[in-house]
C-alpha positions as CSV (number, residue, x, y, z in Angstrom):
1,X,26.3,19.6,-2.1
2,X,25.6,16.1,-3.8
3,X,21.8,16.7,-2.7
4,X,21.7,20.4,-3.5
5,X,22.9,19.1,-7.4
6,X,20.5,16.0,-7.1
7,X,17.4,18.0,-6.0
8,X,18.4,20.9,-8.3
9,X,18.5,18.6,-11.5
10,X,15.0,16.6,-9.9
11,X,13.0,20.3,-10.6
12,X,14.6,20.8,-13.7
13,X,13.6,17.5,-15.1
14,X,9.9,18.6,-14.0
15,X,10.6,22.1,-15.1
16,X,10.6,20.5,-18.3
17,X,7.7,18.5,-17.5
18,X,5.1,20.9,-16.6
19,X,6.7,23.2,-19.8
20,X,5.9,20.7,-22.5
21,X,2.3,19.8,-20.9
22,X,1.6,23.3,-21.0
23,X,2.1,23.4,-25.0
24,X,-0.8,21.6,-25.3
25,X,-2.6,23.8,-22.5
26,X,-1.6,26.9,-24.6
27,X,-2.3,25.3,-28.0
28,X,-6.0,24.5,-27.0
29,X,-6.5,27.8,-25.2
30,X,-5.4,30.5,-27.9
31,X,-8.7,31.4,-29.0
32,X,-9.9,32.3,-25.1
33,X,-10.0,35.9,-23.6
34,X,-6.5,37.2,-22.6
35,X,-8.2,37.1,-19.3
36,X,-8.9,33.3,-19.3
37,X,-5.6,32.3,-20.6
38,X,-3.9,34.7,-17.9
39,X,-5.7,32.7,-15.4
40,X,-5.3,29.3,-16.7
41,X,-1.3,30.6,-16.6
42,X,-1.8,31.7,-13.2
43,X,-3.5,28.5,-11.8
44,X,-0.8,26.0,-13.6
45,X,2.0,27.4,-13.0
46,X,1.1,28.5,-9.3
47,X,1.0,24.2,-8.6
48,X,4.4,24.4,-10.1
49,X,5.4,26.3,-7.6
50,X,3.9,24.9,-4.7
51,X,5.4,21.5,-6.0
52,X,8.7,23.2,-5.8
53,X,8.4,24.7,-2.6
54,X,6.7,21.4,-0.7
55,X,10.2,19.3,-2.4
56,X,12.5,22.2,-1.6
57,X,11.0,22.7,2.6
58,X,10.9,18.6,2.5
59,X,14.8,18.6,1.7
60,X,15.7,21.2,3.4
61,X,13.5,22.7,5.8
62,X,12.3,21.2,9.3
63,X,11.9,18.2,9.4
64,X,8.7,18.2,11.4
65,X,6.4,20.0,9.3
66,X,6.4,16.7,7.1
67,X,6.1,14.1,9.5
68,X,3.0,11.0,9.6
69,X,-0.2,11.9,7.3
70,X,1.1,15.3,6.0
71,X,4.3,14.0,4.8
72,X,2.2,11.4,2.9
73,X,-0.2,13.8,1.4
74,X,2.4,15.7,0.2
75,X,4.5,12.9,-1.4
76,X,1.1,11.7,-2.8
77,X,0.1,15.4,-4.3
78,X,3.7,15.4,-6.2
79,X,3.9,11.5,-7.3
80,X,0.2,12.5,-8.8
81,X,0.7,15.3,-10.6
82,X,3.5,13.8,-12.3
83,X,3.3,10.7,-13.3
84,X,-0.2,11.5,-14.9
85,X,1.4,14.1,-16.6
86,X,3.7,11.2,-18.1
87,X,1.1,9.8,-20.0
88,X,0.0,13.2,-21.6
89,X,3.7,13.5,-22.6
90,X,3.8,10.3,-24.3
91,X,1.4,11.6,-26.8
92,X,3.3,15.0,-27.3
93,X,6.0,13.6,-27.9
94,X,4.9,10.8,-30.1
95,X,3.8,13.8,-32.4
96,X,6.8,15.8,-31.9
97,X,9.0,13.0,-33.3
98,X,6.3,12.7,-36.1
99,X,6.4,16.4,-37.0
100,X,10.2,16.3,-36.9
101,X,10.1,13.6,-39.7
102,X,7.5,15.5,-41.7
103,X,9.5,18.6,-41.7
104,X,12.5,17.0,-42.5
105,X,10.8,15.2,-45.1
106,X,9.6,18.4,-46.5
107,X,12.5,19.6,-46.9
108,X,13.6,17.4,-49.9
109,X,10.3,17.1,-51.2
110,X,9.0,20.8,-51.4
111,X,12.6,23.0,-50.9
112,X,11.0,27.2,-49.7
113,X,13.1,29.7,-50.6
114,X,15.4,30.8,-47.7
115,X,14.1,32.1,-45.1
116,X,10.3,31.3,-45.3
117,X,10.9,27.6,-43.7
118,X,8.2,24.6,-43.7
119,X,6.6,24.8,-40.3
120,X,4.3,22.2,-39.2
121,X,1.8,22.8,-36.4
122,X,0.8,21.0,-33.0
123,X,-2.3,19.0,-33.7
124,X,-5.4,19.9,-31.3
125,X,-6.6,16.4,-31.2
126,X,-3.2,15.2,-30.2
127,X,-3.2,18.2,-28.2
128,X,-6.5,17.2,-26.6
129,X,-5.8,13.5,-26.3
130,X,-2.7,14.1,-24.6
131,X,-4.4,16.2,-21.7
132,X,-7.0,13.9,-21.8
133,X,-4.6,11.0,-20.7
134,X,-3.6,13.1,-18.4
135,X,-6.4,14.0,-16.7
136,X,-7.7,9.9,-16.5
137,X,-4.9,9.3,-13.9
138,X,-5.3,12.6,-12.0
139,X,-9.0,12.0,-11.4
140,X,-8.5,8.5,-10.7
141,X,-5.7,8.4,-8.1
142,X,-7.6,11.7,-6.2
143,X,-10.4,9.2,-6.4
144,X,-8.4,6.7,-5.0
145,X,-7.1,8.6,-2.1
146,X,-11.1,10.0,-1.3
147,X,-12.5,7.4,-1.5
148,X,-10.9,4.2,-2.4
149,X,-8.4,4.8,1.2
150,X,-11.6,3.9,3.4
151,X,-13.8,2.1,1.2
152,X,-13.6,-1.0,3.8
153,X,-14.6,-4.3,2.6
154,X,-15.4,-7.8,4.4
155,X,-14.0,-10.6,2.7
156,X,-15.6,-14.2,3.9
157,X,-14.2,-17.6,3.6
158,X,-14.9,-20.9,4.9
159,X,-12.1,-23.6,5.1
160,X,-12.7,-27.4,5.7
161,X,-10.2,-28.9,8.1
162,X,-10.5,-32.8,8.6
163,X,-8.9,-32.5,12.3
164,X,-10.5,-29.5,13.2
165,X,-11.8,-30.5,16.7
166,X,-15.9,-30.7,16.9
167,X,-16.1,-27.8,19.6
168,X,-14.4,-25.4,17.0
169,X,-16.9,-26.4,14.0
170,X,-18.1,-22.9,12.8
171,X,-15.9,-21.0,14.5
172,X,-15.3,-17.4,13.3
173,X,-11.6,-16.4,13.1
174,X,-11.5,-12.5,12.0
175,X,-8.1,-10.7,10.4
176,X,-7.1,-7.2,9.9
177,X,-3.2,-6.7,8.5
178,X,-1.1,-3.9,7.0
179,X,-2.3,-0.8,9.4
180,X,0.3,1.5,8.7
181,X,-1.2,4.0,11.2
182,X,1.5,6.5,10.3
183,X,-0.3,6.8,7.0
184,X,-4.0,7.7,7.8
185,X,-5.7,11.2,7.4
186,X,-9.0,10.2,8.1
187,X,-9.6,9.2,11.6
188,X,-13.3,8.9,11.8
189,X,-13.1,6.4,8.7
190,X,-10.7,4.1,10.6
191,X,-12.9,3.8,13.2
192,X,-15.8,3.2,11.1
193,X,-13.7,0.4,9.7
194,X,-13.0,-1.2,13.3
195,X,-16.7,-0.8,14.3
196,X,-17.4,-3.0,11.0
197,X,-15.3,-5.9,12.3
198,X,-16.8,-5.8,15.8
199,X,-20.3,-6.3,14.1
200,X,-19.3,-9.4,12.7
201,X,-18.7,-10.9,16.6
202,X,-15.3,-13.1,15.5
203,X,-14.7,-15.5,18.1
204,X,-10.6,-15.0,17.5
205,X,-8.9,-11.7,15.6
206,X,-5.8,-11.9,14.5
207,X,-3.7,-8.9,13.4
208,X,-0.7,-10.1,10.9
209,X,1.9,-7.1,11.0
210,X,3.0,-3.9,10.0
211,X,1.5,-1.6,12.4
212,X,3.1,1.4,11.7
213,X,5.6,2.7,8.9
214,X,8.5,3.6,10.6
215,X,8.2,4.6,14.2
216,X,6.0,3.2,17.0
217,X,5.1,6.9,17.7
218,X,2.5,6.8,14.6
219,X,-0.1,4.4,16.5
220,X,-0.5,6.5,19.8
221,X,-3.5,8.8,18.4
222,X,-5.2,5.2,17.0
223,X,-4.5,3.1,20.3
224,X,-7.7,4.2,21.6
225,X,-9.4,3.3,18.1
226,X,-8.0,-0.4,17.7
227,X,-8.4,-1.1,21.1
228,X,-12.3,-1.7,20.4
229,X,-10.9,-4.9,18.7
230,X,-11.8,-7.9,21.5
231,X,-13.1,-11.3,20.4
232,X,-14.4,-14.0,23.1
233,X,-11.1,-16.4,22.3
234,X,-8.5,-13.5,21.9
235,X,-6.5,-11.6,20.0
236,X,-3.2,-12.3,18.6
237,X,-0.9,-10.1,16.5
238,X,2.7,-10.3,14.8
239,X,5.1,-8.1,13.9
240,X,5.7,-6.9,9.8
241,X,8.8,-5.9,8.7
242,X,7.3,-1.9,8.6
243,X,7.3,-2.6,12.5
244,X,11.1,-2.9,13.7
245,X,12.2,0.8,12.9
246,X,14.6,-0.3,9.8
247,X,13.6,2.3,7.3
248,X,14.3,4.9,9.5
249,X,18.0,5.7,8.6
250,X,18.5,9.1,11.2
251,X,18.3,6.9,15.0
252,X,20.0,9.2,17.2
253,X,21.6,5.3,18.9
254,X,21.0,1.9,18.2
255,X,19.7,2.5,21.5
256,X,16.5,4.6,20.3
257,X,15.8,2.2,17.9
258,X,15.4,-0.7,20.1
259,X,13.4,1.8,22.6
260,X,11.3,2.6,19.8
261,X,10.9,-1.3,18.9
262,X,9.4,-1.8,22.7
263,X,7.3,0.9,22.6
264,X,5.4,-0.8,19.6
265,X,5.4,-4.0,21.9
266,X,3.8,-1.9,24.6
267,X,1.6,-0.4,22.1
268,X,-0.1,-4.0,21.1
269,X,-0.1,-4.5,24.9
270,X,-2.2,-1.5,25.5
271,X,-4.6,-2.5,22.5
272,X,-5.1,-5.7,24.6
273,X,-3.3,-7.9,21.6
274,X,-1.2,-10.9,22.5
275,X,1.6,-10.3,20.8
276,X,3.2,-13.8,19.6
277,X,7.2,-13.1,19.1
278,X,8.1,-16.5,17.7
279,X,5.9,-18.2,19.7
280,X,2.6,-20.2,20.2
281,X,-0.6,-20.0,22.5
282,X,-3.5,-22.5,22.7
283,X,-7.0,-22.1,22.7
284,X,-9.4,-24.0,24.5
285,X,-13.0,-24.9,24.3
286,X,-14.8,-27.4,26.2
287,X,-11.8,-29.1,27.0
288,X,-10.3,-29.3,23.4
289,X,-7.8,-27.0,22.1
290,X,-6.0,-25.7,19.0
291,X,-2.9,-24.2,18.6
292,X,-2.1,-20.6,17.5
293,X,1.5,-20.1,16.2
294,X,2.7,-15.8,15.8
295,X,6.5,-15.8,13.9
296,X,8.5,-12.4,13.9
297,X,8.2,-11.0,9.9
298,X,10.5,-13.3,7.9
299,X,10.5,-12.8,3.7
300,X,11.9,-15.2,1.1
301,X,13.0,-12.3,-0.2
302,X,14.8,-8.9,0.4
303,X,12.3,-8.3,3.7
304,X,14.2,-8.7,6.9
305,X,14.2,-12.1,8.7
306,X,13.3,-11.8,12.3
307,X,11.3,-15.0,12.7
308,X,11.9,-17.9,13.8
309,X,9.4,-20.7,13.0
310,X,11.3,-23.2,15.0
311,X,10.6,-21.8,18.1
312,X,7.0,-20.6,17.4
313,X,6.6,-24.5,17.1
314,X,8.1,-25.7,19.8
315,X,5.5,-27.4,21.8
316,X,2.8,-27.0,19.9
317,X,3.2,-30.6,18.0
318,X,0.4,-32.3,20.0
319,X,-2.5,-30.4,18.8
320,X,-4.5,-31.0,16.0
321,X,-4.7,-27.6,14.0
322,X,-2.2,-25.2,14.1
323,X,-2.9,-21.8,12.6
324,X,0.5,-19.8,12.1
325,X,0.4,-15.7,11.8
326,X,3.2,-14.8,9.4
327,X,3.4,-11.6,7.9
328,X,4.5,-12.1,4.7
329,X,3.1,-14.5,2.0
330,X,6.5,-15.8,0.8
331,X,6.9,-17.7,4.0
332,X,4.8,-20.2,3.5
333,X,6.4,-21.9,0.3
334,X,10.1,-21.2,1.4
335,X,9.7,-22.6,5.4
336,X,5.8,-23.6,6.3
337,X,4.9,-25.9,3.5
338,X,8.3,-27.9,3.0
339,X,9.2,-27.9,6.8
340,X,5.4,-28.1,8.6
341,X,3.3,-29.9,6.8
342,X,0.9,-30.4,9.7
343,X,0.1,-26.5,10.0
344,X,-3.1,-26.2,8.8
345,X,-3.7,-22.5,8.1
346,X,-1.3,-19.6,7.6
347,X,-2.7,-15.8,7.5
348,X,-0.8,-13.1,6.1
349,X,-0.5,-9.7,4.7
350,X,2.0,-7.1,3.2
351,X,1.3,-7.0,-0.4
352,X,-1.4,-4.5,0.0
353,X,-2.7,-6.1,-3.0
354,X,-0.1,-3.4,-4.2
355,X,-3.2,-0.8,-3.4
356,X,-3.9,-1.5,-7.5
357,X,-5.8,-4.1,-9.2
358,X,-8.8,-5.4,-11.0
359,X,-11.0,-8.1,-8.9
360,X,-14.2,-9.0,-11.3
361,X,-15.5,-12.5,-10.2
362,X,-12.8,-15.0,-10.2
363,X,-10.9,-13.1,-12.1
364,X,-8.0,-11.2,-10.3
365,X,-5.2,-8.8,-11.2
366,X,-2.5,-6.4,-9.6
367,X,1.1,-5.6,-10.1
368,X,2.1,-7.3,-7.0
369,X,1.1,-11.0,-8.6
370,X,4.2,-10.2,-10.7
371,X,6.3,-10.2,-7.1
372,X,4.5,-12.6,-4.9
373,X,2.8,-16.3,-6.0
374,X,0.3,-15.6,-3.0
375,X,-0.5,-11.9,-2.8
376,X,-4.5,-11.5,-2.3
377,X,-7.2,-14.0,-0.8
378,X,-7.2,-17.9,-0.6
379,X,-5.0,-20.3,-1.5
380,X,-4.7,-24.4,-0.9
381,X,-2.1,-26.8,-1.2
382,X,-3.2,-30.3,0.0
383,X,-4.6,-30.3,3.3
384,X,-2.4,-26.5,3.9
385,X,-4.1,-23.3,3.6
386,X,-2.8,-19.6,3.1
387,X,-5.0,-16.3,3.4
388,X,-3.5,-13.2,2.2
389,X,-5.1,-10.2,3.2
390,X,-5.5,-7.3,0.9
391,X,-4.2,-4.5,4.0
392,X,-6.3,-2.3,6.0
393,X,-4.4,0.4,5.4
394,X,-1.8,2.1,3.1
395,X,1.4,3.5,2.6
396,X,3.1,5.4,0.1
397,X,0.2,6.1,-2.1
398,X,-2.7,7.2,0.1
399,X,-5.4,5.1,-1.4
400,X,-6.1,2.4,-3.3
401,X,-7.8,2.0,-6.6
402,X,-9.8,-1.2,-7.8
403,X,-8.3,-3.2,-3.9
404,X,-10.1,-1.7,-1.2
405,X,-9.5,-2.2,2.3
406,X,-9.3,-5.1,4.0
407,X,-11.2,-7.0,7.3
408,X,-11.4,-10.8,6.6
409,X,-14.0,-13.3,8.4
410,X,-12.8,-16.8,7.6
411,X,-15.0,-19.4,9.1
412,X,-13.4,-22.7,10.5
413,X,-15.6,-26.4,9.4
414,X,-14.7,-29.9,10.1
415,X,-14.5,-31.6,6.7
């Protein structure tokens, strides 16, 4: 009953919403045909009711009819409509507020006789302006999801390491992070995407967590996609906090949510990724070797702690760069840098560059800088280095606007 009420209340609210946006469609369309503006009705208000229908069969219907890329399509399609509408109200109601002073103002200043009142009419520019700013969000977050989604992008660094052994000068360490393969509609882009990183011939890929959203069921149709991903040296992957099953709230058992857990573990095995659960591996060429370090997700913050960087460590003290995998950014100022200072490099993910931003030159801005100190590209402290990747994929909002898509090649020199 609680839900019924809440969901009830949820379509009134954008009852309301698509009833006051559509004063401003009315006002500018009174002069058209009756057969135009029966249309225009028709159109708007039949997107109402799919809306409706889509939140109503997601509540309340089957389950299944909303589950991986559909489900986030249709989350996407309401959150659009929506929110852009939001930014035509702000104008509507700006002048609403304004006319109400006017009239009331009128009132004392220029009394009618009863009866004939002082009405003040909708103005068209606000009218226009208002659908205007409505329509700038629309187009651009449909943009972002046809485009922007798979719009990969190759992001190269170099790093100078002063102990970096001289049979590792130049060598080419390649990253993808943030899959989310629950989230992807497109399958023949994600491929494309996976085919760009194999042209680059790393030596070493790592993969830094989140490979799914919620359940390790999401990756089966892409296992034959990412496991094209080889490099000469390896490949290594962590888990993300998106991995372990714990936004999921309906497990039948505790049971089937640790079954699900090892199915994702069998999942990297079958994409032929080492997967590093708070441990370490070393790589060798021509008889000299570096370490690589993989710790469970663990967040400064609300994110759940699974990692254990103690153990990743353990026996890895001897060799002269250490690279650590760590999902999430926030780990390296809370545990790397005040507890290791002799790991070298940390790579990380999860912010998604929160899919938003502006990236013009040096200059950089998104949302999620306001959340994380590290949440897109290089940074350096000392001799310690962190790279945050951007994401691969997405979740939530299918697409990204202005912080494409993600594979890094990061390039290894002795300083």
């Amino acid at each position: 009953m609680n839900k019924l009420f809440v969901i009830t209340a949820l379509l009134l609210v954008l009852f309301f919403l698509d009833w006051y946006i559509y004063q401003a469609v009315a006002l500018l369309t009174k002069g058209s045909s009756e057969n135009v503006i029966w249309w225009i009705k028709l159109i708007y208000w039949s997107v109402t009711g799919i809306t409706f229908t889509a939140i109503l069969v997601y509540n309340f219907g089957n389950p299944d009819w909303f589950e991986g890329q559909t489900r986030s399509l249709v989350l996407a399609g309401v959150f659009i409509n929506y929110f852009s509408k939001v930014f035509g109200i702000i104008f509507l109601l700006f002048e609403d507020v304004t006319r109400a002073g006017r009239w009331v103002i009128s009132l004392f200043q220029n009394p009618e006789p009863s009866g004939t009142g002082n009405s003040i009419p909708r103005s068209e520019f606000l009218a226009k302006t208002a659908l205007v700013a409505s329509t700038v969000p629309l187009l651009s977050m449909s943009y972002g999801i046809i485009s922007g989604a798979h719009d990969y992008r190759i992001r190269r660094k170099q790093i100078l390491l002063p102990n970096l052994p001289k049979a590792f000068d130049g060598i080419k360490l390649g990253q993808l992070s943030d899959i989310h393969s629950g989230s992807f509609f497109n399958k023949t882009a994600v491929k494309g995407g996976v085919e760009m990183l194999m042209k680059e011939k790393p030596d070493v890929v790592f993969f830094t967590g989140d490979l799914v959203n919620n359940e390790s069921k999401e990756v089966e149709e892409y296992i034959n996609i990412f496991d094209k991903v080889k490099a000469s040296l390896g490949v290594y992957s962590v888990t993300g906090n998106h991995d372990y099953g714990d936004y999921k709230r309906d497990w039948i058992s505790p049971n089937s949510k640790a079954k699900n857990f090892q199915d994702l573990q069998e999942a990297h095995r079958l994409m032929g990724y080492d997967l590093l659960m708070n441990e370490n591996r070393f790589i060798e060429v021509d008889g000299e070797r570096i370490a690589i370090l993989g710790n469970e997700n663990w967040g400064a913050g609300r994110f759940a702690k699974y990692g254990d960087l103690d153990k990743a460590y353990k026996g890895s003290e001897e060799a002269p760069v250490k690279i650590l995998l760590s999902h999430d950014p926030s780990h390296w100022d809370a545990k790397v840098r005040p507890n290791y200072p002799d790991i070298d490099l940390m790579f990380a993910g999860h912010t998604h560059g929160f899919q938003f931003g502006v990236e013009i030159g040096n200059f950089k801005w998104s949302p999620s800088q306001y959340a994380y100190k590290q949440w897109a590209g290089l940074y350096t402290e000392g001799n310690q280095h962190l790279y945050v990747n951007r994401g691969f994929g997405y979740i939530g909002y299918p697409g990204r606007i202005g912080m494409p898509p993600e594979i890094t090649i990061l390039e290894l020199k002795r300083a």
